[in-house]
C-alpha positions, 0 to 999 in steps of 0.5 A: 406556189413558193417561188425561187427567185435567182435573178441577177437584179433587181434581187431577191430581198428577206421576207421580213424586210419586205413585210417592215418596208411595206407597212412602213409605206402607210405608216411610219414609225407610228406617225400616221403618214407614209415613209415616202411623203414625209420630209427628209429633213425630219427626224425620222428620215434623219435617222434613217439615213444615219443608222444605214450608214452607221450600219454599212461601217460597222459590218465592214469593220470600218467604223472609226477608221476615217472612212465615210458612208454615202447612199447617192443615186444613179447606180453604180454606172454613176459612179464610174464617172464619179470616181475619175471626177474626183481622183484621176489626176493623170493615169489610172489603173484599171482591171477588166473583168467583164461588161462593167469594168469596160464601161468604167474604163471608158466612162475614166477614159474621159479625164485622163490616161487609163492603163489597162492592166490586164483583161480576160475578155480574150475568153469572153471574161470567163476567168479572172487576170493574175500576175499583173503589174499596177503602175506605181505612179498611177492615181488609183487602181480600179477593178470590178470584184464580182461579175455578175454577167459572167459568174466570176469573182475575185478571189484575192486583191493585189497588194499596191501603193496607189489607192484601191477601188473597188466596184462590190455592186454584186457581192457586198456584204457577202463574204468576208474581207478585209474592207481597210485594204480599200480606199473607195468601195461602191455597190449599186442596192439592187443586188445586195441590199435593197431596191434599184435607187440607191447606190452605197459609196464607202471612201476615205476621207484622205484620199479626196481633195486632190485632183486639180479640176473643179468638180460639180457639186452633185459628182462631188464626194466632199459635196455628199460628206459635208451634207450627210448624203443629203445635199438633194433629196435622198431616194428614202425608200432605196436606203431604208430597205437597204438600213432594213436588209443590213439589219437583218444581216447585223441580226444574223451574226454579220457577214462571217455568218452569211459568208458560210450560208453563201459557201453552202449554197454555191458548193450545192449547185457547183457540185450538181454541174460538174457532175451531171454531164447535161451540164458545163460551167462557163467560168474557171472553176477556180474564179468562179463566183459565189453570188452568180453561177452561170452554166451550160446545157452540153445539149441544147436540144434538151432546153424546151425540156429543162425550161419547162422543168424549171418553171413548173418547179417555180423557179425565176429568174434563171435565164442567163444574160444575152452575152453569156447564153444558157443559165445563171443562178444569183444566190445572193444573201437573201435566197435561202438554200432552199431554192438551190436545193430545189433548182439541183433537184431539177437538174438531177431529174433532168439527168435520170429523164435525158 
């Protein structure tokens, strides 16, 4: 049976990039050896690491615009860190929208002032802050633009003098912005792009190069700049199936493309929650995300039910996180509308049963 696979990460990837990545473990590119025993210094791992990040520019429209493409390990977790090391000063700003937006906060916490701007956790982070003021004077303004956990996005992004970063872990590549509003973006693989082991940084330049303290060289981004990602040895599976899946997105006519897809398939189940009354959305209808929907049964006494349903239907993945309860359905890029039309068809014949 076909499975339809909604989990929130590690994610669904395209069957093509799974058939090229597979094949590339026991022979890459013809050479009779394996993409992941060769060395990274050779030609062939070079281009990869080039063409990924080529790739990463040019599909957010950013390619000669003095930003630079890196794929670093640690996840995105790292990064929350990462970005305090290399641009916390004094103060920074910070949104919080949910769990990873708290950690970043308190990873910041560490080197310097944080003002928080604004939180929704007042309502367990179901909706996302408006209104608020952004300091003028601080080094960065951070936020976090979808929320995974708790199904909710950011749907504009505040005009500010300070440099903007941005966590894109759970929907790069999915929608269309304008990228140049940012200074720093950074995206774990797993949710988006390929396998856990891999995190993409897209900064620009200018914005480095002027916190006062030493930095050491593995949390360094001028560090990873001046030795092209390769400073250590890089995760070569992680970023070639990441080079692979933005290919195939490149391939599909870019992010406008897969924007529409993702507007299909999110409008899909929506509707199917907010008008079968066995069912209640846990996020603002206005703030609601379109990689992560998370929703309720009215009833939990029809969960057995409904969960033998989903599974007998050859849906995974579909449990929602322990700080939400109920369901979440990630319909990231590669999950074909398919599978969202098999899950409502579920939720409907769950109705016509209740």
């Amino acid at each position: 049976m076909k499975k339809h696979n909604f989990s929130a990460g590690p994610c669904i990837l395209p069957q093509e990039v799974m058939k090229k990545a597979s094949e590339a473990i026991i022979n890459f590119n013809g050479l009779d050896l394996s993409l992941i025993e060769i060395s990274h210094r050779s030609k062939d791992i070079v281009d990869v690491m080039e063409n990924a990040k080529s790739l990463a520019l040019e599909l957010l429209g950013l390619e000669g615009k003095g930003y630079q493409a890196l794929f670093l390990q640690g996840g995105a977790s790292t990064q929350f860190l990462t970005v305090a090391y290399n641009l916390l000063n004094k103060k920074a700003a910070y949104l919080n929208t949910g769990t990873w937006s708290d950690k970043a906060i308190k990873e910041a916490k560490l080197f310097g002032e944080i003002v928080e701007v604004a939180s929704s956790k007042d309502s367990n982070f179901n909706y996302i802050p408006k209104n608020y003021n952004i300091p003028g004077d601080a080094d960065y303004f951070h936020c976090t633009s979808n929320n995974t956990i708790f199904g909710t996005s950011m749907k504009s992004f505040p005009s500010t003098n300070v440099p903007l970063i941005c966590d894109m872990s759970s929907d790069i590549f999915s929608r269309v912005l304008d990228f140049s509003k940012f200074d720093l973006i950074y995206a774990g693989a797993q949710k988006n792009m390929g396998p856990a082991g891999t995190t993409l940084v897209i900064v620009k330049e200018d914005i480095l190069g002027k916190v006062e303290r030493a930095i050491p060289s593995m949390l360094d981004y001028k560090t990873h700049i001046s030795k092209d990602s390769m400073f250590n040895t890089p995760p070569v599976f992680a970023i070639y199936v990441s080079m692979l899946t933005l290919e195939w997105l490149k391939n599909l006519g870019g992010i406008e493309a897969i924007e529409e897809v993702n507007q299909k398939k999110a409008g899909l189940l929506y509707s199917e929650i907010d008008i079968n009354p066995l069912f209640k959305g846990f996020a603002n209808i206005e703030d609601r995300s379109n990689m992560n929907a998370t929703f309720n049964l009215v009833n939990d006494e029809l969960k057995e039910t409904f969960d033998e349903m989903w599974k007998e239907a050859g849906i995974s993945g579909l449990n929602g996180h322990r700080s939400v309860g109920g369901y979440r359905a990630s319909m990231y890029n590669a999950l074909p509308l398919e599978s969202v039309e098999v899950l409502v068809d579920v939720m409907s014949d769950l109705e016509r049963k209740a």
